[in-house]
N, CA and C atoms of all chains as a GROMACS GRO file, in nm:
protein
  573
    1UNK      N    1   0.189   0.558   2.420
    1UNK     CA    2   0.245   0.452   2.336
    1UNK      C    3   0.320   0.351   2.423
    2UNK      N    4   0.285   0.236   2.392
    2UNK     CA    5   0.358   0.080   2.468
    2UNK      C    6   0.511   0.107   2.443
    3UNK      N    7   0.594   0.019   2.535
    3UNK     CA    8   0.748   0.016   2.471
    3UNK      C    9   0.751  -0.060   2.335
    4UNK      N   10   0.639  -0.164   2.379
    4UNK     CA   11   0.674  -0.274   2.245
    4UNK      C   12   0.639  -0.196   2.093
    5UNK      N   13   0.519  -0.110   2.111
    5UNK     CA   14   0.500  -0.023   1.972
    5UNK      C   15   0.616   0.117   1.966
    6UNK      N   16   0.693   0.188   2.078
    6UNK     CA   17   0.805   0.249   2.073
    6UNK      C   18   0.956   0.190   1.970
    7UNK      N   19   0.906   0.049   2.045
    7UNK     CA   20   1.064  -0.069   1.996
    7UNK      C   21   1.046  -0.082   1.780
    8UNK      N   22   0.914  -0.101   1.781
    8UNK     CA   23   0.916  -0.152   1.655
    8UNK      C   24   0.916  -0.018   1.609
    9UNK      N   25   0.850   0.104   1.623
    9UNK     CA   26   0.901   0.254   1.534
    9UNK      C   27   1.032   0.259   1.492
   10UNK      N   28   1.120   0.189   1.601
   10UNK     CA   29   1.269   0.265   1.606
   10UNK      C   30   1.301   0.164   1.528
   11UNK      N   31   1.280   0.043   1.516
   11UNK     CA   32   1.363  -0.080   1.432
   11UNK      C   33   1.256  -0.019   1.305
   12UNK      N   34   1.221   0.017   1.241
   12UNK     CA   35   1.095   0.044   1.125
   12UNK      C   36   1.225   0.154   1.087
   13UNK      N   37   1.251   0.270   1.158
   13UNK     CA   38   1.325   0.398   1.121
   13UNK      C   39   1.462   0.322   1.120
   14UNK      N   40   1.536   0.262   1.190
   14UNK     CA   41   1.658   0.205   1.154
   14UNK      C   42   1.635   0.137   1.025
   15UNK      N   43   1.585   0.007   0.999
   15UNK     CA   44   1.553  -0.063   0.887
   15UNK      C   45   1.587   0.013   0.753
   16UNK      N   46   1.482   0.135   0.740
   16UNK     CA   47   1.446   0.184   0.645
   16UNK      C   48   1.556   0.318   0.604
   17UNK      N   49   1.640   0.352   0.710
   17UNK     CA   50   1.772   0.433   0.704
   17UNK      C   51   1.884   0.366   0.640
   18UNK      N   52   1.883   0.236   0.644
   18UNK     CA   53   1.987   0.188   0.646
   18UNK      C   54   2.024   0.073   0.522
   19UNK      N   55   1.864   0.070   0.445
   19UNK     CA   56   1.820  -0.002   0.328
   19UNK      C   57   1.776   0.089   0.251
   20UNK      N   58   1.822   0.108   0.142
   20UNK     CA   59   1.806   0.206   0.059
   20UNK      C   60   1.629   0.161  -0.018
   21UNK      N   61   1.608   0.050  -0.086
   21UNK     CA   62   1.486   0.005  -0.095
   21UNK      C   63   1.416  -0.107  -0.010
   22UNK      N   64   1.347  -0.048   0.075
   22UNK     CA   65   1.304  -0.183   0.206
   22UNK      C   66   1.144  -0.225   0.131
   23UNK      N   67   1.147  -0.350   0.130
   23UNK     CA   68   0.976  -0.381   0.130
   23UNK      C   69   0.897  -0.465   0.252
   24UNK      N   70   0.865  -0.409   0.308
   24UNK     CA   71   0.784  -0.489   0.451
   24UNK      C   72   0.653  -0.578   0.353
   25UNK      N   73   0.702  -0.757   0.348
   25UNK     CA   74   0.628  -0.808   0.321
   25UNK      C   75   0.542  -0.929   0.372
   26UNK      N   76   0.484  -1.001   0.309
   26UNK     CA   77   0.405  -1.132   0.364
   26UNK      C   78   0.524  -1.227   0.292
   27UNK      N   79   0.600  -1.291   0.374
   27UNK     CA   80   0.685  -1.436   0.310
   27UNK      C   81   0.768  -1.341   0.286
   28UNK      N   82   0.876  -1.410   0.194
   28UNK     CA   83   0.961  -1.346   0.159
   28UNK      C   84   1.056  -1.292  -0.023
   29UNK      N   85   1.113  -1.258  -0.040
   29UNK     CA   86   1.130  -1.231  -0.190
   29UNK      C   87   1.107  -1.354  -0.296
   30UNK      N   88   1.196  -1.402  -0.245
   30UNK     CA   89   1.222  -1.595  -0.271
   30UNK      C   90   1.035  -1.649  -0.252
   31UNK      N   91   0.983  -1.627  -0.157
   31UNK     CA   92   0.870  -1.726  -0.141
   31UNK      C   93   0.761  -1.670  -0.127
   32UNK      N   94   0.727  -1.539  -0.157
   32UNK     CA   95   0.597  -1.468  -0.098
   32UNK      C   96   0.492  -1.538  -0.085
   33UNK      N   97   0.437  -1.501   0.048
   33UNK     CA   98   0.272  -1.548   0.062
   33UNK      C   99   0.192  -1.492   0.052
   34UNK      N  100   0.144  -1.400  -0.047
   34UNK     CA  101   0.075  -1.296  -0.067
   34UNK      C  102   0.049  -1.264  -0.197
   35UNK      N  103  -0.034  -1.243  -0.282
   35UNK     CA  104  -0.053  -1.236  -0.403
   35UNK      C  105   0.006  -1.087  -0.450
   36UNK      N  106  -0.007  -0.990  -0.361
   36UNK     CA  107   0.023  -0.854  -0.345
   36UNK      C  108   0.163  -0.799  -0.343
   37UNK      N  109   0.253  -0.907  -0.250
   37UNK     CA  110   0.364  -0.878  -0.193
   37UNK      C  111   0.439  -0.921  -0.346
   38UNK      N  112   0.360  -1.054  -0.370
   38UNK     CA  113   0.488  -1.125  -0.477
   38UNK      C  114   0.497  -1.008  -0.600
   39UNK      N  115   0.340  -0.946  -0.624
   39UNK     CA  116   0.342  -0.849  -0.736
   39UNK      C  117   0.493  -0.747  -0.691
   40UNK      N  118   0.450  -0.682  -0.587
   40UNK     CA  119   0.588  -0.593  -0.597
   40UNK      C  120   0.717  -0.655  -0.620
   41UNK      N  121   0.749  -0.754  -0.547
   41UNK     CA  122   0.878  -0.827  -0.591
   41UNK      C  123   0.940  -0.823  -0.712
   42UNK      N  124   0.789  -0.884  -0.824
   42UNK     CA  125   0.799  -0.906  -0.965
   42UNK      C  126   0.864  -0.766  -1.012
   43UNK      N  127   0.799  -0.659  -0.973
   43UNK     CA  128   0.783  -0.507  -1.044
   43UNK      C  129   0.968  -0.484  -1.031
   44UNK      N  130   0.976  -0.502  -0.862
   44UNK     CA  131   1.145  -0.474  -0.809
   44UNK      C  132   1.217  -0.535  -0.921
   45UNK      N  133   1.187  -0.680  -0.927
   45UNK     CA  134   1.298  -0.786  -0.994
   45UNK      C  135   1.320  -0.757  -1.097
   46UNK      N  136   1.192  -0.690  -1.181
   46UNK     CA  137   1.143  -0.690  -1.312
   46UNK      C  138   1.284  -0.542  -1.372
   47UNK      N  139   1.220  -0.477  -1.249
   47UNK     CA  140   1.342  -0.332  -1.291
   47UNK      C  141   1.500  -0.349  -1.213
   48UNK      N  142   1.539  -0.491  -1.204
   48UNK     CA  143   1.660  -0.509  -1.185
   48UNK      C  144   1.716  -0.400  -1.039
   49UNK      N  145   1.664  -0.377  -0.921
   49UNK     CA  146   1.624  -0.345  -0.840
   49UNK      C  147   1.657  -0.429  -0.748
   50UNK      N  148   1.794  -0.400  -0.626
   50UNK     CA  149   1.850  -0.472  -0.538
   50UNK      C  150   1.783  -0.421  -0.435
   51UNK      N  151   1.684  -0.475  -0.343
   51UNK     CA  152   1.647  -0.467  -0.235
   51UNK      C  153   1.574  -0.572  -0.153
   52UNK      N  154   1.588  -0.518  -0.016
   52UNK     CA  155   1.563  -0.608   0.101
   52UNK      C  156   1.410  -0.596   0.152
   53UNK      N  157   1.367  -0.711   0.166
   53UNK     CA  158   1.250  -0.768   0.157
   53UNK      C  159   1.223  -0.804   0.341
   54UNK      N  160   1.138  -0.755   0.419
   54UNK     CA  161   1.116  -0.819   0.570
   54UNK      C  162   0.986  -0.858   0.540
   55UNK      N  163   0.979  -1.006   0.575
   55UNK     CA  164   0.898  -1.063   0.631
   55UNK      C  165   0.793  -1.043   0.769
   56UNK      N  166   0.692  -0.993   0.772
   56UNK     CA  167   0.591  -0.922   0.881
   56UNK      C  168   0.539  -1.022   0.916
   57UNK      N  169   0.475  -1.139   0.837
   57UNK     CA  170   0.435  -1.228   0.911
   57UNK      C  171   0.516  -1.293   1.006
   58UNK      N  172   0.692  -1.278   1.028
   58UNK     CA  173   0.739  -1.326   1.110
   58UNK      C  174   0.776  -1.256   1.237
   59UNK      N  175   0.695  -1.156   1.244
   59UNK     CA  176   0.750  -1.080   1.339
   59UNK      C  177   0.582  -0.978   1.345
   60UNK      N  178   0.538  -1.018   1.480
   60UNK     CA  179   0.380  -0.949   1.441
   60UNK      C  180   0.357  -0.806   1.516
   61UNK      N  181   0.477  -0.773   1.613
   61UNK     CA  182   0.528  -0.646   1.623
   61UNK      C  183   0.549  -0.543   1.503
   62UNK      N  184   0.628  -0.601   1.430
   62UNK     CA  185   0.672  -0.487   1.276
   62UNK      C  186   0.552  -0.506   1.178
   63UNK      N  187   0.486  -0.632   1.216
   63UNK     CA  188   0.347  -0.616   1.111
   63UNK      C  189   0.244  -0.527   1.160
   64UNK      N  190   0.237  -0.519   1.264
   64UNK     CA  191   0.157  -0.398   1.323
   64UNK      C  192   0.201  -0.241   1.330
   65UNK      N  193   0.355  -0.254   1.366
   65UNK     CA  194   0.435  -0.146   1.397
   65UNK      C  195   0.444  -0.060   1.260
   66UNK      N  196   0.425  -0.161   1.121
   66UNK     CA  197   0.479  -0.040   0.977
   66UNK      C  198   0.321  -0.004   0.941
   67UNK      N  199   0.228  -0.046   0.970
   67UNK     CA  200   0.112  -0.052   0.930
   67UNK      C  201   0.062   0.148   1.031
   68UNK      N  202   0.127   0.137   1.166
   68UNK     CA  203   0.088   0.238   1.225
   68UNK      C  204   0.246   0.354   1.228
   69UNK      N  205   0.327   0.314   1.154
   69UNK     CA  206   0.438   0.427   1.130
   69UNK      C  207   0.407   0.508   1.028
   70UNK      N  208   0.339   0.451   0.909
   70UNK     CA  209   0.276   0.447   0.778
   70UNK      C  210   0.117   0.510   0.740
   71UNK      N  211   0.064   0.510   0.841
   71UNK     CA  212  -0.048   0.528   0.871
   71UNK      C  213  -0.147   0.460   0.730
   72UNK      N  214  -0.104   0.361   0.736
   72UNK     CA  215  -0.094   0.230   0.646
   72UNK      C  216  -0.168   0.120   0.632
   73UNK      N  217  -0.293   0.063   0.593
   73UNK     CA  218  -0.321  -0.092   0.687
   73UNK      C  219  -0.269  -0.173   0.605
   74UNK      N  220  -0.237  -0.152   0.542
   74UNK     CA  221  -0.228  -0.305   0.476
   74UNK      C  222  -0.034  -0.353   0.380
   75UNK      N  223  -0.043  -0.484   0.390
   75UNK     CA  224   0.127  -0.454   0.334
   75UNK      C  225   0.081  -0.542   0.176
   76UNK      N  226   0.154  -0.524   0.100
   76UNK     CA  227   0.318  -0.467   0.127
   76UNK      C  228   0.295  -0.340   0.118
   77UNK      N  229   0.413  -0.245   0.193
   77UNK     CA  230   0.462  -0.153   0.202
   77UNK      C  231   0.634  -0.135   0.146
   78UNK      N  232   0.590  -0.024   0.044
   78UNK     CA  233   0.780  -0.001  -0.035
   78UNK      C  234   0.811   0.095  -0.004
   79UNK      N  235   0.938   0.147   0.074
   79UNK     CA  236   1.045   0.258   0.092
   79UNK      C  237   1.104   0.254   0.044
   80UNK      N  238   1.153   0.386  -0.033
   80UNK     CA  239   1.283   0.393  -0.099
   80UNK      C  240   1.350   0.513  -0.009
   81UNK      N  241   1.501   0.542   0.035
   81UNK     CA  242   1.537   0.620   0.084
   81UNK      C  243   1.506   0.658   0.239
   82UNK      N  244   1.409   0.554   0.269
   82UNK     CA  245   1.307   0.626   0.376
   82UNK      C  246   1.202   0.683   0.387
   83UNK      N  247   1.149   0.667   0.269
   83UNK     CA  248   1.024   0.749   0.244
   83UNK      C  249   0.918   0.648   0.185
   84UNK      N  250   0.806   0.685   0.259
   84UNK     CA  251   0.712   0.550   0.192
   84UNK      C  252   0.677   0.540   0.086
   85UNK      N  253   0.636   0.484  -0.025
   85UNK     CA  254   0.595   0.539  -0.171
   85UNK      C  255   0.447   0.466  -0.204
   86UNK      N  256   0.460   0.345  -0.097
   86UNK     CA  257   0.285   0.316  -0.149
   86UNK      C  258   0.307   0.166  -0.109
   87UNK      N  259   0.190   0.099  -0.146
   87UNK     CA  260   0.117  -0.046  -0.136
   87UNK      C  261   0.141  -0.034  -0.253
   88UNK      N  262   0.085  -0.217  -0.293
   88UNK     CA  263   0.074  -0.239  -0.381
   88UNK      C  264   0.007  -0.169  -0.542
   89UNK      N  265  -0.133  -0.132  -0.528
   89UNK     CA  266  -0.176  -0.054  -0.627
   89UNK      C  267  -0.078   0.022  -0.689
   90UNK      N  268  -0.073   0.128  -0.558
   90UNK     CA  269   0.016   0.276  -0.621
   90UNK      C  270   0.133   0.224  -0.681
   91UNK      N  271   0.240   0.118  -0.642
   91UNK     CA  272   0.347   0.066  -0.709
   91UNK      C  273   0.382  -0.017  -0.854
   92UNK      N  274   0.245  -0.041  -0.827
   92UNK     CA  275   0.188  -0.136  -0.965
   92UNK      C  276   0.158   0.011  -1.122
   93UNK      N  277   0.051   0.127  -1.018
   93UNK     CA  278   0.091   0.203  -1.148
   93UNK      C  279   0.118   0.275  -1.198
   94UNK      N  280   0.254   0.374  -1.073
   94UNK     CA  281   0.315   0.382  -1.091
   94UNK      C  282   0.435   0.313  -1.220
   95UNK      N  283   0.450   0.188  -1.177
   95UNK     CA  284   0.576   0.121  -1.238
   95UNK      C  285   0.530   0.068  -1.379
   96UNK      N  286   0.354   0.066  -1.400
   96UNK     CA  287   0.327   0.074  -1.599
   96UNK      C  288   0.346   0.238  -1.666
   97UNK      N  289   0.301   0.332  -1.570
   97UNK     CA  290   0.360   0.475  -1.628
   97UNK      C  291   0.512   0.492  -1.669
   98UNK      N  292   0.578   0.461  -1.561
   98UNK     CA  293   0.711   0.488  -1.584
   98UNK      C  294   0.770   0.547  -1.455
   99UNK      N  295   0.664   0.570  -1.379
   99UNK     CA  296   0.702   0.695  -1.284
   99UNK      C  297   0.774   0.666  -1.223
  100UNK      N  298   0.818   0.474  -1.126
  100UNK     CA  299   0.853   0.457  -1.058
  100UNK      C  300   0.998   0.396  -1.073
  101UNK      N  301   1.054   0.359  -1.240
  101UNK     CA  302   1.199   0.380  -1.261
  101UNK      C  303   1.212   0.536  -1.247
  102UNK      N  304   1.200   0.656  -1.247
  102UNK     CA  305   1.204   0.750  -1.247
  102UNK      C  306   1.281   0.815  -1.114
  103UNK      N  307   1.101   0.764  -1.001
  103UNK     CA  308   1.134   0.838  -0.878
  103UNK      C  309   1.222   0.759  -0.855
  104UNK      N  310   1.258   0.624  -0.854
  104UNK     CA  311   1.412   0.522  -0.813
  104UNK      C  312   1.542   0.605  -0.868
  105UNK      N  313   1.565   0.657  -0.993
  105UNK     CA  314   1.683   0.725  -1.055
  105UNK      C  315   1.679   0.859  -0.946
  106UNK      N  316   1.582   0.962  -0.999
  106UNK     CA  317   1.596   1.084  -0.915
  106UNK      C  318   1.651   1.026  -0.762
  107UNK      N  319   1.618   0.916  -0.669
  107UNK     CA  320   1.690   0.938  -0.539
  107UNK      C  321   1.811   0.861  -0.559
  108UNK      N  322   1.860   0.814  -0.690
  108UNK     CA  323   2.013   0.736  -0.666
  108UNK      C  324   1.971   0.593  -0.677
  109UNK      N  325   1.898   0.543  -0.675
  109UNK     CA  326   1.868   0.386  -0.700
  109UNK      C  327   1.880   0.348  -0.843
  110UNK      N  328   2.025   0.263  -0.859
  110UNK     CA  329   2.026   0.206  -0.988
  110UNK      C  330   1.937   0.103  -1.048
  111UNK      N  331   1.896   0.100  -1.140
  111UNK     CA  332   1.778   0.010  -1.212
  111UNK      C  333   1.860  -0.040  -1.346
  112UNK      N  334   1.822  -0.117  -1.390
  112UNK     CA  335   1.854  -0.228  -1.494
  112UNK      C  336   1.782  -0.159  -1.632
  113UNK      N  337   1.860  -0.133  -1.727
  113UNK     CA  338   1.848  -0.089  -1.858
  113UNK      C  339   1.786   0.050  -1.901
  114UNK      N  340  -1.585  -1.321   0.794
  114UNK     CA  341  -1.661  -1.214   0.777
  114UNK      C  342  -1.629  -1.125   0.684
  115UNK      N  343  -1.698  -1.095   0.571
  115UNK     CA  344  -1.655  -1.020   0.470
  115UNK      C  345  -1.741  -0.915   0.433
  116UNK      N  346  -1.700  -0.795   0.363
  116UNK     CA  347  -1.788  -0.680   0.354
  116UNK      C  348  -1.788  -0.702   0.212
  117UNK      N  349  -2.008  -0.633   0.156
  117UNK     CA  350  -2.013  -0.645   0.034
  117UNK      C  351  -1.985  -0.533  -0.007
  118UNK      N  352  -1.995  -0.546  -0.168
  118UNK     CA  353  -1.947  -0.364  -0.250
  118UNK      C  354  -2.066  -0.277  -0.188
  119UNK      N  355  -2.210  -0.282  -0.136
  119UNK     CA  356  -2.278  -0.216  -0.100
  119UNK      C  357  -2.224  -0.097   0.024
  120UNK      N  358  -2.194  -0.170   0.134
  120UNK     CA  359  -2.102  -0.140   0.252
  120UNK      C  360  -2.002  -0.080   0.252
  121UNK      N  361  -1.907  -0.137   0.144
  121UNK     CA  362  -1.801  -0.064   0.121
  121UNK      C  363  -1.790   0.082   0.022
  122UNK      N  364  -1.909   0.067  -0.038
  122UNK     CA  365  -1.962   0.207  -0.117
  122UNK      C  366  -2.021   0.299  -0.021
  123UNK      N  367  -2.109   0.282   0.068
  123UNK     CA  368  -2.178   0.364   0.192
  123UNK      C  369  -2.050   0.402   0.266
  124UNK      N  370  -1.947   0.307   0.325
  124UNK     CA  371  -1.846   0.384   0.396
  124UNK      C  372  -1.793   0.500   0.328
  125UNK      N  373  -1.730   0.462   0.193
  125UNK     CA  374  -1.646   0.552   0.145
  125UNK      C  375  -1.722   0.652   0.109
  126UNK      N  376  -1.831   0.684   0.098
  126UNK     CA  377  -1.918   0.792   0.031
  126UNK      C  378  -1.968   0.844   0.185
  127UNK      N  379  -1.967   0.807   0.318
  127UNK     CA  380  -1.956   0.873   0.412
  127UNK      C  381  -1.864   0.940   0.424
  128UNK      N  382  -1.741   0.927   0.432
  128UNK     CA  383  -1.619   0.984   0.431
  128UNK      C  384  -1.582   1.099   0.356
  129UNK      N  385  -1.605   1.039   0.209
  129UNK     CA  386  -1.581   1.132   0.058
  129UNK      C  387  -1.770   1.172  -0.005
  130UNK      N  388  -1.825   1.272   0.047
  130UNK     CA  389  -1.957   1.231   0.049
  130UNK      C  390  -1.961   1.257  -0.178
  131UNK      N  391  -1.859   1.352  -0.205
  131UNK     CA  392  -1.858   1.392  -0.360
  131UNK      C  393  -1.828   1.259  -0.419
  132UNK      N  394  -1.825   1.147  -0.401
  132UNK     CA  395  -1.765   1.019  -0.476
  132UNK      C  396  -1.808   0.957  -0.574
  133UNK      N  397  -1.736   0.917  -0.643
  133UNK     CA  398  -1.770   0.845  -0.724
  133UNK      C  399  -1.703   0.686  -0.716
  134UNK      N  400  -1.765   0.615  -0.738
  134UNK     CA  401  -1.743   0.491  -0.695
  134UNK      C  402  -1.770   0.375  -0.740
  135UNK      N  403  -1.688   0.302  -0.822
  135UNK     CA  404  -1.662   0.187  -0.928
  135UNK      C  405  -1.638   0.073  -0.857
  136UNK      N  406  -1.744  -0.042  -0.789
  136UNK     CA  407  -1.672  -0.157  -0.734
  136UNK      C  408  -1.670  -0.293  -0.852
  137UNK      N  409  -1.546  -0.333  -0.857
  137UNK     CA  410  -1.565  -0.509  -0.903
  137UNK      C  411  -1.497  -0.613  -0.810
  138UNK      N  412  -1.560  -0.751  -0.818
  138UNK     CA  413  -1.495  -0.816  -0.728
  138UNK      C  414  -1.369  -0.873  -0.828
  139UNK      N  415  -1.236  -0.875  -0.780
  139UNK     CA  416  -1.164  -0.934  -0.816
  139UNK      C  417  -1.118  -1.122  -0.824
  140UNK      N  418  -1.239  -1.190  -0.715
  140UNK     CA  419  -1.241  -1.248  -0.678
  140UNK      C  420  -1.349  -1.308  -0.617
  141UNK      N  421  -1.426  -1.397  -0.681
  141UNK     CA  422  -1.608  -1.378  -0.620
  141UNK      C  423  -1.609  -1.418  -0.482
  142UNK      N  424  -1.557  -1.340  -0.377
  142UNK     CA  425  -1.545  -1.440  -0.239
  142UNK      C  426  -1.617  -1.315  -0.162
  143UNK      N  427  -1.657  -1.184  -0.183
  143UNK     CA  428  -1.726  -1.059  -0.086
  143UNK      C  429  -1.583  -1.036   0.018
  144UNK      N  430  -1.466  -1.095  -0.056
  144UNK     CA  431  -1.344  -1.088   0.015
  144UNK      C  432  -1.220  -0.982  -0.047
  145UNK      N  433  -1.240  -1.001  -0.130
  145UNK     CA  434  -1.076  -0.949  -0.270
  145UNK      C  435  -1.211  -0.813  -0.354
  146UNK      N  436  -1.197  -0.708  -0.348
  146UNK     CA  437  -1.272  -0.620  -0.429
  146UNK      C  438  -1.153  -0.516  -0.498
  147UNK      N  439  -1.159  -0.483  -0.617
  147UNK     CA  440  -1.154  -0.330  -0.635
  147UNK      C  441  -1.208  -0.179  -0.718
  148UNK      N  442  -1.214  -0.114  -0.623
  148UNK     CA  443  -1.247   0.043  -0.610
  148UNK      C  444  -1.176   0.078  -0.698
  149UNK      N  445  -1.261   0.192  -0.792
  149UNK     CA  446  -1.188   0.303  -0.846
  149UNK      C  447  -1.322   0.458  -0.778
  150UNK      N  448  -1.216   0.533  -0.728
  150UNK     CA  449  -1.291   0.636  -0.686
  150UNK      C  450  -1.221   0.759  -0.708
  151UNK      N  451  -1.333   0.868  -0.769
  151UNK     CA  452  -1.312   1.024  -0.753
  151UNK      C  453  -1.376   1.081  -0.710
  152UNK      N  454  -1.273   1.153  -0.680
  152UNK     CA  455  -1.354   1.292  -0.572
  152UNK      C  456  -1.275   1.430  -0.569
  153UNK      N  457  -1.365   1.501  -0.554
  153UNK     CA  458  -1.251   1.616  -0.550
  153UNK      C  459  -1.222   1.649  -0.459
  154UNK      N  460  -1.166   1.603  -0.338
  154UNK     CA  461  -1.107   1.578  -0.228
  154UNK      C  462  -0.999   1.550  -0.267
  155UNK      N  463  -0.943   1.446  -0.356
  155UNK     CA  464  -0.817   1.422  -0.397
  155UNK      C  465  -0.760   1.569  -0.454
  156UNK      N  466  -0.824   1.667  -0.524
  156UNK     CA  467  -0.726   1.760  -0.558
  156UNK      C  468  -0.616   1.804  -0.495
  157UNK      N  469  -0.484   1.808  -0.567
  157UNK     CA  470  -0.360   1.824  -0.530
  157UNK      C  471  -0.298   1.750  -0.380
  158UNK      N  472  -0.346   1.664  -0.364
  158UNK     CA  473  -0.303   1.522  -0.284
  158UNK      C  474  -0.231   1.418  -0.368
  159UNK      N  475  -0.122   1.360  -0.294
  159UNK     CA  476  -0.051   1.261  -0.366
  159UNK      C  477  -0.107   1.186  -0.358
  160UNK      N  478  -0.082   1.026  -0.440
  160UNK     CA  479  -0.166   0.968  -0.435
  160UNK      C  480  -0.121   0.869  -0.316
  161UNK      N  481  -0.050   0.893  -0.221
  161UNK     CA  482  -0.078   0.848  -0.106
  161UNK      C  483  -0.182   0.871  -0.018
  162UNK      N  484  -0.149   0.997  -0.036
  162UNK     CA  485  -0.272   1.073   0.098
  162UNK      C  486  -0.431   1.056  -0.010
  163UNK      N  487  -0.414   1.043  -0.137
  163UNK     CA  488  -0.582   1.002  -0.154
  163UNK      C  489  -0.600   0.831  -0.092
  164UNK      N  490  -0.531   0.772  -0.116
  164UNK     CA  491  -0.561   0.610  -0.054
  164UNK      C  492  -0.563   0.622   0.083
  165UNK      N  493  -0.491   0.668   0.175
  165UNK     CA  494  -0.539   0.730   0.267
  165UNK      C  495  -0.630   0.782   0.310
  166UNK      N  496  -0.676   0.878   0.234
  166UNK     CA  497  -0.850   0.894   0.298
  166UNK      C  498  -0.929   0.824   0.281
  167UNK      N  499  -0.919   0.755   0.165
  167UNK     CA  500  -1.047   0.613   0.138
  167UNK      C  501  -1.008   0.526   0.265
  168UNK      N  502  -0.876   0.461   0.308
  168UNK     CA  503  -0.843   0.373   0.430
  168UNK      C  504  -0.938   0.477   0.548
  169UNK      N  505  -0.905   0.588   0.555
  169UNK     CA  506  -0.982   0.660   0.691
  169UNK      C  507  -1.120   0.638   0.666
  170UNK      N  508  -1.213   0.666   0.540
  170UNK     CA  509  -1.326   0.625   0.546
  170UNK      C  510  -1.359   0.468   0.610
  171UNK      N  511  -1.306   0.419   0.563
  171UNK     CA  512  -1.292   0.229   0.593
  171UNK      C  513  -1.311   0.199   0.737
  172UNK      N  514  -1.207   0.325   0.772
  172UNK     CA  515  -1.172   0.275   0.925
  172UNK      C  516  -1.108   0.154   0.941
  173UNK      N  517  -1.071   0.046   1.045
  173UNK     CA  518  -1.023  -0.041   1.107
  173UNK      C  519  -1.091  -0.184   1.043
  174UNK      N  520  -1.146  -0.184   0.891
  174UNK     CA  521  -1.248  -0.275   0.863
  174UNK      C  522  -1.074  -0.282   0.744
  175UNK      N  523  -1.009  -0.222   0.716
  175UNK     CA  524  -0.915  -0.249   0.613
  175UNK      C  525  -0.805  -0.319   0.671
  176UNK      N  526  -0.808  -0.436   0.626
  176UNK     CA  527  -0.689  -0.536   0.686
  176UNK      C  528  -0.746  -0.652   0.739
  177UNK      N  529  -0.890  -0.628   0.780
  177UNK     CA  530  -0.925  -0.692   0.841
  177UNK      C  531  -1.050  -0.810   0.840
  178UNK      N  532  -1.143  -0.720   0.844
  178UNK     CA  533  -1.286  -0.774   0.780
  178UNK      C  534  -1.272  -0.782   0.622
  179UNK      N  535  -1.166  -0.652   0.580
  179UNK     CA  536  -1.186  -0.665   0.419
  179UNK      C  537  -1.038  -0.686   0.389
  180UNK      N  538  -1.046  -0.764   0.372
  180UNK     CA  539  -0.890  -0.862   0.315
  180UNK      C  540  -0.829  -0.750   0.219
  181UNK      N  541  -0.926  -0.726   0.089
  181UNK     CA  542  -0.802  -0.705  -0.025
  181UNK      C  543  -0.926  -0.601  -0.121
  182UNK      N  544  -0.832  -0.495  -0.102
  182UNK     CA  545  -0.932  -0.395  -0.177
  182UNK      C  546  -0.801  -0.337  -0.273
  183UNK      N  547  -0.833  -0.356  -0.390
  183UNK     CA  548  -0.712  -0.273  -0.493
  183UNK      C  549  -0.808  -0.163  -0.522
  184UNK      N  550  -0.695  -0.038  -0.503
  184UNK     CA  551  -0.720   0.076  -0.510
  184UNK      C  552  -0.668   0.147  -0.624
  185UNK      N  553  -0.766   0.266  -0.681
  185UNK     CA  554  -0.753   0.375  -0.752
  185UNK      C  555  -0.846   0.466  -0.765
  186UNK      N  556  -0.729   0.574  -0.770
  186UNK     CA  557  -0.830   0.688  -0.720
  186UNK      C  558  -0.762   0.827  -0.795
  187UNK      N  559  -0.856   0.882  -0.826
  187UNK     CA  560  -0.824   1.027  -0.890
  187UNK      C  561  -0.938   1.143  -0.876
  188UNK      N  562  -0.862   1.269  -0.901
  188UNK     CA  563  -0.960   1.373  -0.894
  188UNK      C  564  -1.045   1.384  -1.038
  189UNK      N  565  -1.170   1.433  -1.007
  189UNK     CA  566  -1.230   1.471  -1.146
  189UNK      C  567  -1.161   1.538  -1.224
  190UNK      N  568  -1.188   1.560  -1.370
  190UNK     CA  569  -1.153   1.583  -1.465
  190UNK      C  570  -1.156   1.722  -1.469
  191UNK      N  571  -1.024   1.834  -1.502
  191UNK     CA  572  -1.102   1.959  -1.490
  191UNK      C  573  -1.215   2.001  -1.618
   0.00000   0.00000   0.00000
């Protein structure tokens, strides 16, 4: 393994220690460039859901680096706690079941109503 | 360069050879598709690790050649 793919593991594991819900996205919460990314946003915003949003297209180290921490290709990618929970699809249905205000309560993540 | 549902049905049914496999384009571009696939490979896998094995079937063509594949996937019915 390169230092530069060493560097981005460790900022990927800090990030995601230290943000209780991280989303590694395209653009950003405010502006997504991604039809995919903005969906999760919506889902986050939608369940009143405070979390931090990284931008990958600005940094093409961590866009590569969460994609191979994750064993992952494609973003967005959502952590809660540190733990990956999925791309887009799985978050999408997840969050029409119910499952995903759920798994957010069970780890301590407050949600809206 | 974009992959058609043909291609992308032969990969994943290399991989998952039990599959079943539902393509629509989401988007008429041979760019934006999505899959619904079962197999019983998924039994008692989260549904991470089943999207995961469809990405391993894919190989290095996900992200890349094939922009945007929405996924779903479940085990057969018992």
């Amino acid at each position: 393994m390169s230092d530069t793919a060493t560097t981005a593991a460790d900022r990927i594991k800090q990030e995601i220690s230290e943000n209780p819900v991280l989303l590694y996205m395209k653009g950003t919460p405010v502006f997504p460039q991604c039809g995919f990314s903005a969906r999760v946003v919506q889902i986050l915003t939608t369940l009143g859901v405070k979390f931090k949003g990284v931008d990958v297209l600005a940094d093409p180290a961590i866009r590569q680096g969460v994609k191979d921490f994750s064993n992952w290709p494609t973003i967005p990618q959502l952590y809660v706690k540190g733990e990956f929970v999925g791309g887009c699809d799985i978050v999408s249905e997840m969050f029409e079941s119910g499952e995903l205000k759920q798994v957010l309560a069970d780890k301590g993540v407050p949600t809206r109503g | 360069m974009a992959l058609d549902a043909a291609t992308i049905e032969k990969l994943i049914k290399a991989g998952l050879p039990d599959a079943r496999i539902t393509i629509a384009a989401l988007v008429d571009d041979d760019n934006h598709w999505s899959a619904h696939v079962v197999s019983s490979a998924f039994k008692g896998k989260s549904r991470v690790q089943q999207h995961q094995m469809v990405y391993r079937a894919l190989g290095s063509r996900m992200g890349n050649e094939l922009h945007a594949l929405a996924l779903q996937t479940s085990a057969p019915e018992e």
